[in-house]
C-alpha positions as CSV (number, residue, x, y, z in Angstrom):
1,X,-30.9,-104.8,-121.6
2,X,-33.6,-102.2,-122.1
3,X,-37.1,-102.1,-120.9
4,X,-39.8,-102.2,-123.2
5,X,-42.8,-101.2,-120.6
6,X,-46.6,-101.6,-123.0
7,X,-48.6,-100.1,-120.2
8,X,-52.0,-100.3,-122.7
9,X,-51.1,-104.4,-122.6
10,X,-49.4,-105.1,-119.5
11,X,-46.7,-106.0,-121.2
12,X,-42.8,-105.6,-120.2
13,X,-40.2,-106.8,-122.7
14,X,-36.6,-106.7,-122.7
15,X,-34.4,-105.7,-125.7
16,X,-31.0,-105.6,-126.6
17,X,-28.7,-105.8,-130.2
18,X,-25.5,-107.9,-129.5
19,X,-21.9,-107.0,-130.6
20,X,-22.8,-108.9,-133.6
21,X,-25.9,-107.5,-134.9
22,X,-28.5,-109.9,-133.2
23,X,-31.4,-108.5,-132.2
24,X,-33.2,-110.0,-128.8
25,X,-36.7,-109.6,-127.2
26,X,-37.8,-111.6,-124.3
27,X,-41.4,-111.2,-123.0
28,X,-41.2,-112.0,-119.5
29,X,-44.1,-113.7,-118.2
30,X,-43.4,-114.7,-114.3
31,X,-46.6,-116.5,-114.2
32,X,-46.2,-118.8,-117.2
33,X,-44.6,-121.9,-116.7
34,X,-43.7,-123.1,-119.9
35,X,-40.8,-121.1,-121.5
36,X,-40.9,-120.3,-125.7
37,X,-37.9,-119.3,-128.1
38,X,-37.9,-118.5,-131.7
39,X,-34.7,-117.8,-134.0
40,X,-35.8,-116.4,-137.8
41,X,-33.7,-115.7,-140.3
42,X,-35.1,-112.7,-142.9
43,X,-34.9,-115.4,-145.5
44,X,-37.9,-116.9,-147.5
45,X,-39.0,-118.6,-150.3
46,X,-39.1,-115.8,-152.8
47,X,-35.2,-115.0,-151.8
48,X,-33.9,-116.1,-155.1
49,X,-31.3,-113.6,-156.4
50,X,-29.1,-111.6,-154.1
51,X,-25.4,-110.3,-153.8
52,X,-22.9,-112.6,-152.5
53,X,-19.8,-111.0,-150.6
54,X,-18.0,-110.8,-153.3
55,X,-20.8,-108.3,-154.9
56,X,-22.0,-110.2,-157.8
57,X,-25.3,-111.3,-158.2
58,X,-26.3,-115.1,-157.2
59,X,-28.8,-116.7,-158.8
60,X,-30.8,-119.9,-156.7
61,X,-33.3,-122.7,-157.4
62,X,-37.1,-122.3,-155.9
63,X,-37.2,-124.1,-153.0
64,X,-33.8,-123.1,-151.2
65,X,-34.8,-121.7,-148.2
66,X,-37.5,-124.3,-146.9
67,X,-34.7,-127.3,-148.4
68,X,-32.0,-125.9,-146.1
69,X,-34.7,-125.2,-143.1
70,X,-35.0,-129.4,-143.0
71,X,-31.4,-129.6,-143.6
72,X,-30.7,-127.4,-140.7
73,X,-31.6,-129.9,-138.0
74,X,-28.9,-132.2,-138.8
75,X,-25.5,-131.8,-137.0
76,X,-22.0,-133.9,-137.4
77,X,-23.4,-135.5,-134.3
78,X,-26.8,-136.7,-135.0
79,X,-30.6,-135.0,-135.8
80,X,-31.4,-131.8,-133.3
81,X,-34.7,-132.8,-133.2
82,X,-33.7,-136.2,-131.6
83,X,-31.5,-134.7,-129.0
84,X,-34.0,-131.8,-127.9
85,X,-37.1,-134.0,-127.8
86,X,-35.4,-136.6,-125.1
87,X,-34.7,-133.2,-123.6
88,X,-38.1,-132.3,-122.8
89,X,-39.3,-130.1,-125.3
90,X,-41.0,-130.1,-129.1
91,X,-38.5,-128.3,-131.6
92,X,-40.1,-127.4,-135.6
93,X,-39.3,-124.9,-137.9
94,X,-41.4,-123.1,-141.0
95,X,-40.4,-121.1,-144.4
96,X,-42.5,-118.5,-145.4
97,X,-41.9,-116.2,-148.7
98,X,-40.1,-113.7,-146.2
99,X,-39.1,-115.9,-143.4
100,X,-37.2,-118.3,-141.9
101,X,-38.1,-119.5,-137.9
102,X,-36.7,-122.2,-135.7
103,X,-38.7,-122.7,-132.3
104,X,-39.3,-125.0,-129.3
105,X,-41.6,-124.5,-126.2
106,X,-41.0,-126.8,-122.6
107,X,-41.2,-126.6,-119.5
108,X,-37.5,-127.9,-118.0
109,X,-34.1,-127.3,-119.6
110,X,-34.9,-124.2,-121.1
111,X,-31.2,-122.8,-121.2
112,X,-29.4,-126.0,-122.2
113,X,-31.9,-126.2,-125.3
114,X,-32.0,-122.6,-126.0
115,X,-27.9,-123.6,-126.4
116,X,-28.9,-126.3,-128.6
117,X,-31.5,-124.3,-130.7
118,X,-28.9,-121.7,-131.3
119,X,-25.7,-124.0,-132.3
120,X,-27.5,-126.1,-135.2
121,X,-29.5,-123.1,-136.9
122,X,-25.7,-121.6,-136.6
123,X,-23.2,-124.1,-137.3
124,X,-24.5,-126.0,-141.0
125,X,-24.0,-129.1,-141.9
126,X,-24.8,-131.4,-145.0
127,X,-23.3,-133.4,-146.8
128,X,-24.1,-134.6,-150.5
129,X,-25.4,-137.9,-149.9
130,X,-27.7,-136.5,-146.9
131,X,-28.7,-133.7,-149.8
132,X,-29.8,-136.0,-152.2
133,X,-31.9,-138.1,-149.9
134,X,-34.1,-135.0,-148.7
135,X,-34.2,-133.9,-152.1
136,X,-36.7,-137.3,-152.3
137,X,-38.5,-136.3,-149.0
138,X,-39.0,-133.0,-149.8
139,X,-40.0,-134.3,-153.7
140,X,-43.0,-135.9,-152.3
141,X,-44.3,-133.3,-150.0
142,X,-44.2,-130.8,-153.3
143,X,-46.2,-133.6,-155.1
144,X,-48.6,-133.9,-151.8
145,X,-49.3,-129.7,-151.8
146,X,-49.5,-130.3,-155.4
147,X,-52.3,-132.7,-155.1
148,X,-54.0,-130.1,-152.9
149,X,-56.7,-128.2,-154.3
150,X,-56.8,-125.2,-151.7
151,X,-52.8,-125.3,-151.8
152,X,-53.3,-125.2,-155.9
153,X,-55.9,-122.4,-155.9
154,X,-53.7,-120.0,-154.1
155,X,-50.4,-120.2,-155.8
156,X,-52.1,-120.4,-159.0
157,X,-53.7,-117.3,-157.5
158,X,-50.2,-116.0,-156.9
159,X,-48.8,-116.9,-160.2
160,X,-51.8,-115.1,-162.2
161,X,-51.9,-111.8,-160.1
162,X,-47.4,-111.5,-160.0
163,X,-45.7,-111.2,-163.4
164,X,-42.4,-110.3,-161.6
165,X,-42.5,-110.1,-158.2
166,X,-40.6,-113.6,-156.4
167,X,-44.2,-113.8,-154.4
168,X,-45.3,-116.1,-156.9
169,X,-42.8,-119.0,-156.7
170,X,-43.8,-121.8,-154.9
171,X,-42.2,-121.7,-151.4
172,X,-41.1,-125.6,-151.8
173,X,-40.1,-124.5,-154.8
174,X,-40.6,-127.9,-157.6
175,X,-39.3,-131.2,-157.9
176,X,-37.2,-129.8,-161.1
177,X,-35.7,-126.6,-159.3
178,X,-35.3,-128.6,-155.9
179,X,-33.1,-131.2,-157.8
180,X,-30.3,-128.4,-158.8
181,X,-29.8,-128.2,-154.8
182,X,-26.4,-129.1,-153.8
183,X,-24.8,-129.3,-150.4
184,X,-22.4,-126.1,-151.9
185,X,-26.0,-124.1,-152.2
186,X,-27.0,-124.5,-148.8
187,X,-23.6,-123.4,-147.5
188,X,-23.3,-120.6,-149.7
189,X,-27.1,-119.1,-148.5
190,X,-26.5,-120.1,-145.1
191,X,-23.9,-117.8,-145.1
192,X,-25.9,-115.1,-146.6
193,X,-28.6,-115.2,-144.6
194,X,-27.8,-117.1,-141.6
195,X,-25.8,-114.2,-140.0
196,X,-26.6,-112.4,-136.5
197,X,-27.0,-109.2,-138.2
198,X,-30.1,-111.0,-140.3
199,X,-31.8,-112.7,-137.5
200,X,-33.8,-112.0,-134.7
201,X,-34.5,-114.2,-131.1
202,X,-37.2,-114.1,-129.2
203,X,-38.1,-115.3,-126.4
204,X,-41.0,-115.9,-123.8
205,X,-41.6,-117.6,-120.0
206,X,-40.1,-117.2,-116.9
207,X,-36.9,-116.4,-118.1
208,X,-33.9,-114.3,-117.3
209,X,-33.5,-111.8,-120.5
210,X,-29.9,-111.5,-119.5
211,X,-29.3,-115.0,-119.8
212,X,-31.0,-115.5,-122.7
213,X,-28.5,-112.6,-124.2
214,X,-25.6,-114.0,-122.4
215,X,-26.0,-117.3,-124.0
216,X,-26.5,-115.8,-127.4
217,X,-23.2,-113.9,-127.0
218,X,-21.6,-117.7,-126.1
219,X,-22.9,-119.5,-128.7
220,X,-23.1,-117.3,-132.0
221,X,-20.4,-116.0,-134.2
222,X,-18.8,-112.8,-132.7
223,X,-18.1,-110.9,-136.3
224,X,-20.3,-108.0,-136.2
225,X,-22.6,-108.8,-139.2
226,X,-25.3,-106.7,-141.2
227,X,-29.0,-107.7,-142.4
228,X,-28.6,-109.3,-146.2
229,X,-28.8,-106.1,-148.6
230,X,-29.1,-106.4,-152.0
231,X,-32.0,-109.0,-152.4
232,X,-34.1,-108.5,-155.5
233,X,-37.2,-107.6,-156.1
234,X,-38.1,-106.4,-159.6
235,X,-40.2,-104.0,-160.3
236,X,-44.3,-105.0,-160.4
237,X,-47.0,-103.5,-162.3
238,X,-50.1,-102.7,-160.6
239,X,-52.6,-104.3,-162.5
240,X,-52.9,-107.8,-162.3
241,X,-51.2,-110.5,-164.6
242,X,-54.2,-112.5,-165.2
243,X,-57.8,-112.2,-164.2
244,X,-58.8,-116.1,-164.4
245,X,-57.1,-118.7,-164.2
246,X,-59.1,-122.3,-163.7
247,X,-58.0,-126.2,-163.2
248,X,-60.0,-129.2,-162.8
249,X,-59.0,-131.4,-159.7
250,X,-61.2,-134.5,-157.9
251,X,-63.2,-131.9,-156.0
252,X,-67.2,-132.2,-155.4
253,X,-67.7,-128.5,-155.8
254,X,-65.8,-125.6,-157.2
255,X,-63.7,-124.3,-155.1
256,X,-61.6,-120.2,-155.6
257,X,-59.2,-117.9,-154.3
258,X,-59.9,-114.6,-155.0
259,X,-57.0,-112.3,-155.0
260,X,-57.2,-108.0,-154.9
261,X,-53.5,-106.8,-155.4
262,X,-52.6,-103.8,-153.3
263,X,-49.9,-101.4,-152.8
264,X,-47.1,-102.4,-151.0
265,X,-46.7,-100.6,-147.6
266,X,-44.9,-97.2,-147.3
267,X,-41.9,-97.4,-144.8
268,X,-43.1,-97.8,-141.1
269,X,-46.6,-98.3,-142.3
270,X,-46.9,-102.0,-142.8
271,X,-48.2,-102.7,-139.1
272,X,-51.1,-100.1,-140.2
273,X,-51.5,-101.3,-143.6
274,X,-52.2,-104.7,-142.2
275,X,-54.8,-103.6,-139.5
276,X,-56.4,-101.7,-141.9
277,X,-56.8,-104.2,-144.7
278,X,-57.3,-107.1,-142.1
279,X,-60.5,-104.5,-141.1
280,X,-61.7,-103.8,-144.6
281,X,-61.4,-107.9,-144.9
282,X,-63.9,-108.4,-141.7
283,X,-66.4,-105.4,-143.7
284,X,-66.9,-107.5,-146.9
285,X,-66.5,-111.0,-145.9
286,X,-67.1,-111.6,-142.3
287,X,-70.3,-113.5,-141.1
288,X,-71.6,-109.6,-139.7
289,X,-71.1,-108.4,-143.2
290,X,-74.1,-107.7,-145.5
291,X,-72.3,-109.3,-148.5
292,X,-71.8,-112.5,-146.7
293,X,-75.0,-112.7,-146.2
294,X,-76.6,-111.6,-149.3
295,X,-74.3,-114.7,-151.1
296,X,-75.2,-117.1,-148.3
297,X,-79.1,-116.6,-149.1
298,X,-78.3,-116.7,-152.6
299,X,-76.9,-119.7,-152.8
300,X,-73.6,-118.7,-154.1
301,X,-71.5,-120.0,-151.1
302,X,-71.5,-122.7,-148.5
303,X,-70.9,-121.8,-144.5
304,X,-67.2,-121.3,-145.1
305,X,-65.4,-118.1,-146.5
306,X,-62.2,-117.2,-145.4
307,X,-60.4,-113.9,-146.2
308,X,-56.7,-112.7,-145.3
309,X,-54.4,-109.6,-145.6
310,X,-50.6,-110.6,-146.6
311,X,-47.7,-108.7,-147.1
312,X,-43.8,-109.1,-148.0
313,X,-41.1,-106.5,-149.5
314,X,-42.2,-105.5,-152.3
315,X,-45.6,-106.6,-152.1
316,X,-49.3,-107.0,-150.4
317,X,-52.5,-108.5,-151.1
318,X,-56.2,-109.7,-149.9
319,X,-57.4,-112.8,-150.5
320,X,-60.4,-114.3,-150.3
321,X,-61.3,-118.3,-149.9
322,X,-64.3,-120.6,-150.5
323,X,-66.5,-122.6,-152.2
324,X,-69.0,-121.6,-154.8
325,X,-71.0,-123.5,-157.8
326,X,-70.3,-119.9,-159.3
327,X,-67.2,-118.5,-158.1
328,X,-67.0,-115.7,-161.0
329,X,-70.7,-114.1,-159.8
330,X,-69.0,-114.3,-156.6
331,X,-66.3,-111.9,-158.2
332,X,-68.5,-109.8,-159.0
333,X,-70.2,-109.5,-156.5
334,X,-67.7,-108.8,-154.4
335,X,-66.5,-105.9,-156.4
336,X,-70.2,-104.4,-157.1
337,X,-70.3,-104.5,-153.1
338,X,-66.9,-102.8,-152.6
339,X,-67.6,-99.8,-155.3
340,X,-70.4,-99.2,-153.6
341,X,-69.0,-98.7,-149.7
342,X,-65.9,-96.8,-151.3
343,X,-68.8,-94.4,-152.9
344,X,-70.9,-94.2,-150.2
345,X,-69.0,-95.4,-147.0
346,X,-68.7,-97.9,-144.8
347,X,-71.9,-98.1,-141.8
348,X,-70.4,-96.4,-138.7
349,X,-71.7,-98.8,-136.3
350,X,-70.7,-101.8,-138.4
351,X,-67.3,-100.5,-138.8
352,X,-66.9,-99.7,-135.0
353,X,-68.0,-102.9,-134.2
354,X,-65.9,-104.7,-135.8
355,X,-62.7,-102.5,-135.1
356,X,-63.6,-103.6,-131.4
357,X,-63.9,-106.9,-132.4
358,X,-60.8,-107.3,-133.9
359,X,-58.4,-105.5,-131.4
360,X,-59.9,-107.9,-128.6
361,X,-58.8,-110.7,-130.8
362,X,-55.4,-109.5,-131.3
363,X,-55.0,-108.9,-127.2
364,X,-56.0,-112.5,-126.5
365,X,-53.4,-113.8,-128.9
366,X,-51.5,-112.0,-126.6
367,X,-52.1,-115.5,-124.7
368,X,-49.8,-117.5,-126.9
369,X,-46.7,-117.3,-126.4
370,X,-45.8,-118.3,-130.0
371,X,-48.1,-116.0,-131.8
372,X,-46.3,-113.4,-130.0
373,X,-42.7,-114.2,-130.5
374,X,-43.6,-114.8,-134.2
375,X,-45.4,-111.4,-134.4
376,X,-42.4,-109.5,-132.5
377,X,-40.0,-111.0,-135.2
378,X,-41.6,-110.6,-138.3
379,X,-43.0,-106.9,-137.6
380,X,-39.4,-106.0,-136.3
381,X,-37.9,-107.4,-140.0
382,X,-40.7,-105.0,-141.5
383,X,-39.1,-102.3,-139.3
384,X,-41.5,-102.0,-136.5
385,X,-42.6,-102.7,-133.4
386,X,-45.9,-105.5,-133.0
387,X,-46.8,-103.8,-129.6
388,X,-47.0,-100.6,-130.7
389,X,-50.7,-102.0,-132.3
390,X,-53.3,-100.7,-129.4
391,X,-51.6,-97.0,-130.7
392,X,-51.9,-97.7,-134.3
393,X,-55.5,-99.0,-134.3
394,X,-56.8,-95.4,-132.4
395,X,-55.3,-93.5,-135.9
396,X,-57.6,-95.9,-138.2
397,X,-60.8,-94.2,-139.1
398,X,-63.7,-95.6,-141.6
399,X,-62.4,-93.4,-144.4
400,X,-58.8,-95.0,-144.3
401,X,-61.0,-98.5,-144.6
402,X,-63.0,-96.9,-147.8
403,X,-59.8,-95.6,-149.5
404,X,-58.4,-99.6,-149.2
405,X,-62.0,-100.7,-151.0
406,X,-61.8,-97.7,-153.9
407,X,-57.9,-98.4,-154.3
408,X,-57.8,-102.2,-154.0
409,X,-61.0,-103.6,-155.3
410,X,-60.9,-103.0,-158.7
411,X,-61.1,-105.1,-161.9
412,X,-57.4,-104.1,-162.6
413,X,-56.3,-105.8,-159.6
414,X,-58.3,-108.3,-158.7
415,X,-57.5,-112.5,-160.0
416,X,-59.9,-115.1,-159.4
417,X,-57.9,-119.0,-159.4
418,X,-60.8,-121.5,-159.6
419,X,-60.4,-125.0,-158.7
420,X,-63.4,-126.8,-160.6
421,X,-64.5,-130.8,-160.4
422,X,-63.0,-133.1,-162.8
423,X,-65.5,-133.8,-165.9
């Protein structure tokens, strides 16, 4: 395997490609004694039309890639989760828009239910009358998120910026689409997308990288195997689909997601993209930002305002989160504020500050062993490398921060989705 050496993190991690196409990282961490593992398939909720092997395009229901993520636990034997938990450790799984990750973290048994992890996200399983029952299960958790408000605001969010892009279906999908499910979908996009060549392991602990590879190489298919091409993303217009878009829930207050629709990233720039929009994020709406503040005094929101860059093929956006008795002043203010640091810039000490403040933040996540397995696996699917960061933060300057605020922040591309009480 070869070694990955991050002298600026004091970091070593080992890194190989199988025969097959599987990628592998371990972080070795000598001093740890719990041990992590993450499989993830480049597979997500917004995956909905690709080409099969015979070339044609497939069309799928929402909802197929999170439906065959809680199918994937069961095996002709029994449930994975029941056999790894009286083994020791805590096994989950999530679906993104992009992604698809199976994990566990323990302390004992690491290699046998690394085995075990690999094998039942390999080999599928279901049958029709297991399919129809989780098509109830997974019927009432849509109705739950549903019943959400802050889970309605942001995909109605999602829905009003996207007239085309896949970002905008529901990653559960709905109970209608979910019903079209059949045991011969999740066998056919398992087999898309649930090949070595799509998927990437990582790995962290007190761990032998070469075992970890050699038991790959045992348990996985030996075909050599590709990453899915051919997944569809039409084409999206800049501007935004919708600029409001409102419901009325059982809430006390009204409640909004804010949404400014960006560019996606150019190729090998979405680790920078992010940093830099995660940093233009912290200028407008953190606690040490003057806007914050100004809207605080005025009355116009509560303690809590949360803000976030995301990104997927095809696509990225800011959003910002929290409650306000006038959530379009809010808009505008927010826009007022960001013409006016894209004209006359961003204050150097403000913007130093909290560049400082947000590396140190992304070095102590370092600490979890999850967050950086995760982070490995899904900036490697966007073609990069996570621990390349300390280098890509010393090329961001204020004025890369001001272009975001004059590019992004504009009426064209922003959507507000506003959750107001019933009545």
């Amino acid at each position: 395997m070869d070694k990955l050496e991050y002298s600026a993190l004091g970091q070593t991690v080992y890194h190989c490609v199988l025969p097959n196409g599987l990628r592998i990282y371990v972080d070795v961490r000598p001093e740890y004694s719990k041990q992590f593992a993450f499989f993830a398939a480049r597979y997500g909720g917004m995956d909905l039309r690709f080409r099969g092997e015979d070339g044609e395009w497939l069309d799928t229901p929402a909802g197929v890639a999170h439906f065959l993520e809680h199918k994937t636990f069961d095996t002709e034997d029994g449930n994975a989760l029941q056999s790894m938990a009286a083994n020791g450790v805590d096994p989950n799984a999530f679906t993104s828009a992009s992604m698809t990750g199976y994990f566990f973290d323990g302390v004992r048994c690491f290699e046998e239910n690394l085995r075990t992890l690999l094998s039942f996200v390999s080999v599928p399983w279901f049958t029709a009358e297991s399919v129809e029952k989780e098509q109830g299960i997974i019927a009432q958790e849509i109705r739950m998120c549903e019943d959400d408000p802050n889970d309605e605001a942001y995909y109605r969010l999602l829905e009003a910026m996207y007239t085309e892009h896949p970002i905008r279906t529901r990653v559960a999908g709905t109970v209608e689409s979910i019903s079209r499910i059949t045991a011969d979908t999740l066998y056919q996009c398992h087999r898309a997308f649930y090949r070595p060549g799509n998927m990437v392991l990582c790995a962290a602990g007190n761990i032998d990288p070469q075992r970890v590879a050699d038991i790959a190489g045992e348990v996985l298919p030996a075909e050599r195997s590709t990453a899915v091409d051919g997944v569809c993303c039409r084409q999206e217009p800049a501007q935004v689909g919708q600029r409001l878009t409102r419901r009325a829930m059982p809430v006390s207050m009204p409640l909004f997601a804010l949404g400014f629709k960006g560019a996606p990233a150019e190729e090998g720039g979405a680790l920078r993209q992010r940093l830099v929009a995660e940093l233009t994020c912290d200028v407008l709406f953190s606690p040490s930002a003057p806007l914050y503040n100004r809207l605080y005094e005025q009355g116009l929101l509560n303690s809590s305002l949360g803000s976030f860059y995301s990104s997927v093929p095809g696509c990225a956006f800011i959003v910002a989160e929290g409650e306000s008795r006038d959530p379009e002043r809010v808009r505008d203010e927010v826009l007022r504020e960001a013409a006016r640091l894209g004209a006359e810039g961003v204050d150097q000490e403000l913007w130093d500050r909290l560049k400082k403040s947000a590396y140190g933040s992304m070095v102590r996540h370092l600490n979890s062993m999850e967050d950086t397995c995760i982070e490995m696996a899904q900036t490697w699917f966007d073609g990069e490398d996570y621990l390349s960061f300390p280098q890509v933060f010393q090329s961001i300057e204020r004025a890369d921060g001001e272009a975001l605020l004059r590019e992004w922040f504009v009426e064209s591309r922003t959507a507000l989705s506003v959750i107001s009480p019933e009545g």
